[in-house]
N, C-alpha and C positions, 0 to 999 in steps of 0.2 A: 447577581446570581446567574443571570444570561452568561455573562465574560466569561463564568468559571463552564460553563457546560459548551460553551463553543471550544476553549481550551481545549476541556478534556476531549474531545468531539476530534479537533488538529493531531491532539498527541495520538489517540487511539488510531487515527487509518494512519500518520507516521509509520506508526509499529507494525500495523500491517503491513505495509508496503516492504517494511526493513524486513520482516520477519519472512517476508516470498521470495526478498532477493538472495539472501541466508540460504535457506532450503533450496533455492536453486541454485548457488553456486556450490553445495554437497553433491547436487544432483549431476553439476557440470563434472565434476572430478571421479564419477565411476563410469568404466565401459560399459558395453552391451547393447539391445537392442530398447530394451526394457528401462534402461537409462536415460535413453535419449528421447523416448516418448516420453518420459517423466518430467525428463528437462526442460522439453518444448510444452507441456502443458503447465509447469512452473512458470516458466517464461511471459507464456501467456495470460498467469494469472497476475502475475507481478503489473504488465502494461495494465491491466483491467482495474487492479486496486491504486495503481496511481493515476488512474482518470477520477476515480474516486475521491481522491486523498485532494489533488487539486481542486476538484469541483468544493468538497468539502470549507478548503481554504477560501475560496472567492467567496462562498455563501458564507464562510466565516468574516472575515472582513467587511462586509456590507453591512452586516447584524453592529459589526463592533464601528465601524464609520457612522451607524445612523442613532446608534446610542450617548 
């Protein structure tokens, strides 16, 4: 039961991660000023969910290595 919720745990910040990179390359494809704050705060969230997503992964893998 641990395996499947570490799974789903990997899969879900995955989709995060995919889902900020997404929304920021929309965001990289319009002009303006207004654009490109959105862009870099996209950007910024992207690095932040994949410290996440990794961290997530290593904590996953030790749960599943000590099982």
């Amino acid at each position: 039961m641990l395996d499947l919720g570490v799974n789903i745990a990997i899969g879900l910040s995955m989709v995060v991660v995919l889902i900020t990179f997404i929304l920021g390359m929309v965001a990289f494809g319009q002009n303006g000023a207004a654009a490109s704050a959105r862009l870099n705060r996209l950007m910024a969230w992207r690095v932040r969910t994949q410290l996440i997503a990794i961290v997530v992964l290593a904590v996953g893998m030790l749960i599943k290595a000590q099982a």
